[in-house]
N, C-alpha and C positions, 0 to 999 in steps of 0.2 A: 702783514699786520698793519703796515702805514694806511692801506685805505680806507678801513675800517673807521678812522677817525674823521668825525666833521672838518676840524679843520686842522694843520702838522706848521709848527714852525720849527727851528733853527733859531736855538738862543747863544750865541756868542760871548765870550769871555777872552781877550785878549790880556794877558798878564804881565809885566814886567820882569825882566830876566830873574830877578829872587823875587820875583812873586810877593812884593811887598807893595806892590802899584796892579791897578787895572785902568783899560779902557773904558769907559761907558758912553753910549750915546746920548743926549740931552735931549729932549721932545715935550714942549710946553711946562721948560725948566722944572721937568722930570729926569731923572737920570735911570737906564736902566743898562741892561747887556744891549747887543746889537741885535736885530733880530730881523730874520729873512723868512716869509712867508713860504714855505715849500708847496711844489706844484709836485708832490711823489718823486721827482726827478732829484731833486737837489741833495748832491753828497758833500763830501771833504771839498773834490775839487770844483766845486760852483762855488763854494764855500771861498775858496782860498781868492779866485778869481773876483770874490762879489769887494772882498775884504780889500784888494790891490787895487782896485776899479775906484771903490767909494772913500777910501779911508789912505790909500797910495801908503798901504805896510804890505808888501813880501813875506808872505808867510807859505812856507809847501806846504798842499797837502797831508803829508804822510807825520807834519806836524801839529795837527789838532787831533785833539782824541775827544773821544766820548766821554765826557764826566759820568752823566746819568741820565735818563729818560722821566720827565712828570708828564705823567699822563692822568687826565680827567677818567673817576671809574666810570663815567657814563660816558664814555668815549666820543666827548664834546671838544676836547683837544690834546696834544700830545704837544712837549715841547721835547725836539732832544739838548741835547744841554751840551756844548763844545767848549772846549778852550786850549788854547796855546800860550807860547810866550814871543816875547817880541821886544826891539826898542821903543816906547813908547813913549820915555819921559818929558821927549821934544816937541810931540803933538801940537801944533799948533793949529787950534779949529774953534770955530763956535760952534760947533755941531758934537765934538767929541772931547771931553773933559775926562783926563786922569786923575784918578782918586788912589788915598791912602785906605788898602784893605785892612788896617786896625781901627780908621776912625770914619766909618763908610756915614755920607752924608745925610741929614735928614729929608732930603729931596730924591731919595733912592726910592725907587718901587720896596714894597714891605720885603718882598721873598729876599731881598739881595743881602740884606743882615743876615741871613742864614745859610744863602745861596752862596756867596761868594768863598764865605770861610771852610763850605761844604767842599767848592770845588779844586782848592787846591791841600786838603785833608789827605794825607799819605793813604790813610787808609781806607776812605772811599775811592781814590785816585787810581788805586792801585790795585781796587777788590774785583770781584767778581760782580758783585751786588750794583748794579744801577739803572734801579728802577724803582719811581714812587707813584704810589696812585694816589690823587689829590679827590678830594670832593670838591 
């Protein structure tokens, strides 16, 4: 299914042990999730490796899951949608700013008002159902 798409990222969501904090990266004092451009190859564990590499947080593999899949219906791009938890509140970076997921910044990419709260929702978290097609 993955090659079928022009182009596949990896949108990251690092959480705060209660899920009351996330990580975001900052990029032209934008704030968004982390996001790793996938070459068909990239799983959990590039995943985990990219995460300890650029960000120096410890996170295993077998603890991120799959939130959900957006994918464009003219199959112009696919994001899959990850996240974990993790200590984060000590983050010290100009690169990576933690935010409160009840008062998410006006500098946040638009999807993340509805993305964030989507990803740690018990009942999408924990459904069957994750996949959306975007126009």
């Amino acid at each position: 299914m993955s090659s079928e798409f022009k182009d596949i990222f990896s949108l990251i969501f690092i959480f705060s042990n209660n899920l009351s904090k996330v990580l975001l990266e900052e990029k032209d004092k934008k704030l968004d999730g982390i996001i790793f451009k996938n070459n068909d190859k990239i799983d959990v564990v590039e995943i985990s490796k990219k995460i300890n590499n650029d960000i120096n947080i410890k996170i295993e593999p077998n603890h991120f899951r799959l939130v959900l899949k957006l994918q464009n219906i003219n199959k112009l791009w696919l994001f899959n949608i990850y996240m974990s938890v993790s200590e984060i509140e000590n983050i010290k970076s100009e690169k990576y700013k933690v935010i409160d997921v009840e008062n998410i910044p006006n500098n946040c990419h638009p999807t993340l008002k509805w993305l964030l709260p989507l990803s740690i929702d018990i009942t999408v978290y924990r459904s069957g159902f994750n996949q959306i097609l975007m126009k």
